[in-house]
VMD Tcl script that draws the C-alpha trace (Angstrom):
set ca {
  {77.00 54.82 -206.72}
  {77.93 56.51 -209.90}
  {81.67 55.86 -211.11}
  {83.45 58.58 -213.23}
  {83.59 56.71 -216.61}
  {81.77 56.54 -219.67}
  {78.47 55.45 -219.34}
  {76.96 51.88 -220.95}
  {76.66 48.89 -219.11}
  {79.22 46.08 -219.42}
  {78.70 42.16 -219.59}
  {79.70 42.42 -216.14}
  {76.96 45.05 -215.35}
  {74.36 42.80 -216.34}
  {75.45 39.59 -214.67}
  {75.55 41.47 -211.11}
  {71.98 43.29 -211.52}
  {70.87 39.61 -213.30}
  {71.94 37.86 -210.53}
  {70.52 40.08 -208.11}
  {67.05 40.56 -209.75}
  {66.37 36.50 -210.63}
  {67.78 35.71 -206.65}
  {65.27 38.14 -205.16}
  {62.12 37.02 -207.80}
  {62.89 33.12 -207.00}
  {63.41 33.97 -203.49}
  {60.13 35.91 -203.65}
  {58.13 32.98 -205.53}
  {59.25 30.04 -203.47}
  {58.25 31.45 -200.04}
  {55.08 32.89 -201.61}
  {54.76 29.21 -202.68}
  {55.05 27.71 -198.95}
  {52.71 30.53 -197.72}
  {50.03 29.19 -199.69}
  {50.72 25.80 -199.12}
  {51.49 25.86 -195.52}
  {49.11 29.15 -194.69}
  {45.93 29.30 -196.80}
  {43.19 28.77 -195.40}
  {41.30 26.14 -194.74}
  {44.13 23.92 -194.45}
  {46.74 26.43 -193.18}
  {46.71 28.15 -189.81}
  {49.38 30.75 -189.16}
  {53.09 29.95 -187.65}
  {54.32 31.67 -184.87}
  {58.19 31.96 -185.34}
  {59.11 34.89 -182.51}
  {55.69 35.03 -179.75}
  {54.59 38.74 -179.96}
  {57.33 39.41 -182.60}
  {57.09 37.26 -185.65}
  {54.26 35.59 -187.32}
  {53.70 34.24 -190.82}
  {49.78 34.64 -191.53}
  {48.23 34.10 -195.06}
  {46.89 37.12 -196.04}
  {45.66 37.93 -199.88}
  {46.34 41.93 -201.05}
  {44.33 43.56 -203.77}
  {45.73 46.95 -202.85}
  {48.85 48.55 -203.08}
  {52.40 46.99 -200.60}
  {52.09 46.79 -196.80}
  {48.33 47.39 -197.57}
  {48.28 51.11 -197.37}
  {45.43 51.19 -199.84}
  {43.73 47.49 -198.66}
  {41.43 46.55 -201.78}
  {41.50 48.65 -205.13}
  {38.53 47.75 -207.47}
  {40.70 47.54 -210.74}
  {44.20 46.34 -209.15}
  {45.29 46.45 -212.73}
  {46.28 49.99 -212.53}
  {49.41 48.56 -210.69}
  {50.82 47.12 -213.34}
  {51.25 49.64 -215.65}
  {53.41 50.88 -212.46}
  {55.49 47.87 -212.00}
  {56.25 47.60 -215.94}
  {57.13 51.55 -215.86}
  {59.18 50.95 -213.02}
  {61.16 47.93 -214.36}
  {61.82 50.18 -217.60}
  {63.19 52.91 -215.50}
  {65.80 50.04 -214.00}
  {66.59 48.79 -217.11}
  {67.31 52.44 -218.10}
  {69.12 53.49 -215.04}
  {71.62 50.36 -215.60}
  {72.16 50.60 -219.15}
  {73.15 54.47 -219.01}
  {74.75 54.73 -215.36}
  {78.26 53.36 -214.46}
  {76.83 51.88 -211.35}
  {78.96 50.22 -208.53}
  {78.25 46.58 -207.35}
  {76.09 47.40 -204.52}
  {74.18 49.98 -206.55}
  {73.39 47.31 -209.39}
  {72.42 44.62 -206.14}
  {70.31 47.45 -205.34}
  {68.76 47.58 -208.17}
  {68.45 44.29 -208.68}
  {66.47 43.76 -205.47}
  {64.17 46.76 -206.40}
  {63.60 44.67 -209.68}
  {63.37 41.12 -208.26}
  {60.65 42.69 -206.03}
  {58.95 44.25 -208.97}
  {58.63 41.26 -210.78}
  {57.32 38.96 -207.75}
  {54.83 41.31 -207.17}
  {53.99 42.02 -211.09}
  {53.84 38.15 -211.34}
  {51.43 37.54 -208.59}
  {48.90 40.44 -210.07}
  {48.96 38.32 -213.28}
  {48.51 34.64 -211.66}
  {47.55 34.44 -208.35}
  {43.77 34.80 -207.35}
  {41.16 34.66 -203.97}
  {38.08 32.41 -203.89}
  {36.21 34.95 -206.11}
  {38.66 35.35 -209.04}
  {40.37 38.34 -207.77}
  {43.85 39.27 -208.22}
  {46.32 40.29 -205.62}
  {49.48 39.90 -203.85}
  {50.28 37.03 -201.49}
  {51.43 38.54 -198.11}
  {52.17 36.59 -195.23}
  {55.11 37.91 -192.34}
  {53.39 40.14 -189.60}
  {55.73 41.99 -187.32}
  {54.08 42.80 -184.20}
  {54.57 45.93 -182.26}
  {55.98 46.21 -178.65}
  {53.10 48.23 -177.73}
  {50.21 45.91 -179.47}
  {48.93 45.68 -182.82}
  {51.50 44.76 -185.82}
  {53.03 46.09 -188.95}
  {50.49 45.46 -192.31}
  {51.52 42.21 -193.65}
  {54.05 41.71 -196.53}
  {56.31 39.37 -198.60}
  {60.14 38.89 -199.59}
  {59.23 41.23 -202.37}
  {58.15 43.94 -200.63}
  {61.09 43.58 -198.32}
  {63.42 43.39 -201.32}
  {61.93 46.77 -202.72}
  {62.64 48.31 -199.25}
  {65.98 47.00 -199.12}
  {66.85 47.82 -202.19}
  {65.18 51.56 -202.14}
  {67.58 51.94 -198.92}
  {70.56 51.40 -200.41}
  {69.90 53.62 -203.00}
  {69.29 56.33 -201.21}
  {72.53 55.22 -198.86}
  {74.73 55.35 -201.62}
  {73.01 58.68 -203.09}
  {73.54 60.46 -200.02}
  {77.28 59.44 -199.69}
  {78.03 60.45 -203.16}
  {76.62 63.66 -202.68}
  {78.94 64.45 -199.64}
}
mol new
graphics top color blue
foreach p $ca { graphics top sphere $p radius 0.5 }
foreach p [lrange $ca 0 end-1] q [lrange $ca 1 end] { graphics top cylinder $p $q radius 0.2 }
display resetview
């Protein structure tokens, strides 16, 4: 992940985590977009893509991703998170020499960020509450499924991954 050069990032630097970051927000925003079109109650009804695997079912979040915590009274508190978070990127790419698939990394870790930052800020239920807009369901073998989620989500988790892939090669 980390070259052996001086540190700073180059134009170069920025284009790859820029890239990376706006594909995995628009990404993010434009299925987000269809779920609520296509998904939202009372309109939308939920698709079946894979029977017993795959579903995509509206689902509204005030808590925190895959809805470990399912409704927070004051889901502000996660934004302070999200902006620390994004800081900490910008940080980690301006002062490490990073490879490309560290900065995609990255990038997807942001892009996820901000899709999820952006939908505490503008999306909203019936009552004026803000959350996250979740919507694929992954269904277990055995029964039940996975909590619901979105492209951001999945981006941070990608993104996290290869992280800690790339950390744990370097250190060998």
């Amino acid at each position: 992940m980390l070259k052996n050069q001086q540190p700073g990032a180059t134009a170069r630097t920025w284009a790859i985590f820029g890239v990376a970051t706006a594909v995995s927000f628009a990404l993010d925003l434009v299925t987000k977009n269809w779920a609520v079109a296509n998904l939202r109650p009372p309109q939308g009804h939920p698709w079946v893509v894979w029977e017993g695997v795959l579903e995509f079912a509206f689902a509204f979040n005030r808590g925190t991703a895959f809805s470990v915590i399912r409704e927070v009274e004051y889901p502000i508190v996660f934004v302070p998170i999200g902006i620390a978070m994004l800081v900490w990127i910008v940080y980690m790419v301006r002062r490490a020499e990073l490879d490309r698939w560290g900065l995609v990394a990255l990038g997807l870790v942001a892009g996820g960020a901000f899709g999820n930052l952006f939908d505490r800020f503008v999306r909203t239920d019936a009552w004026g509450h803000h959350g996250v807009v979740d919507f694929i369901v992954i269904h277990y073998p055995w029964g039940g499924s996975w909590p619901s989620f979105n492209v951001a989500d999945a981006t941070l988790v990608v993104g996290t991954l290869v992280l800690m892939w790339k950390m744990t090669r370097q250190s060998k």
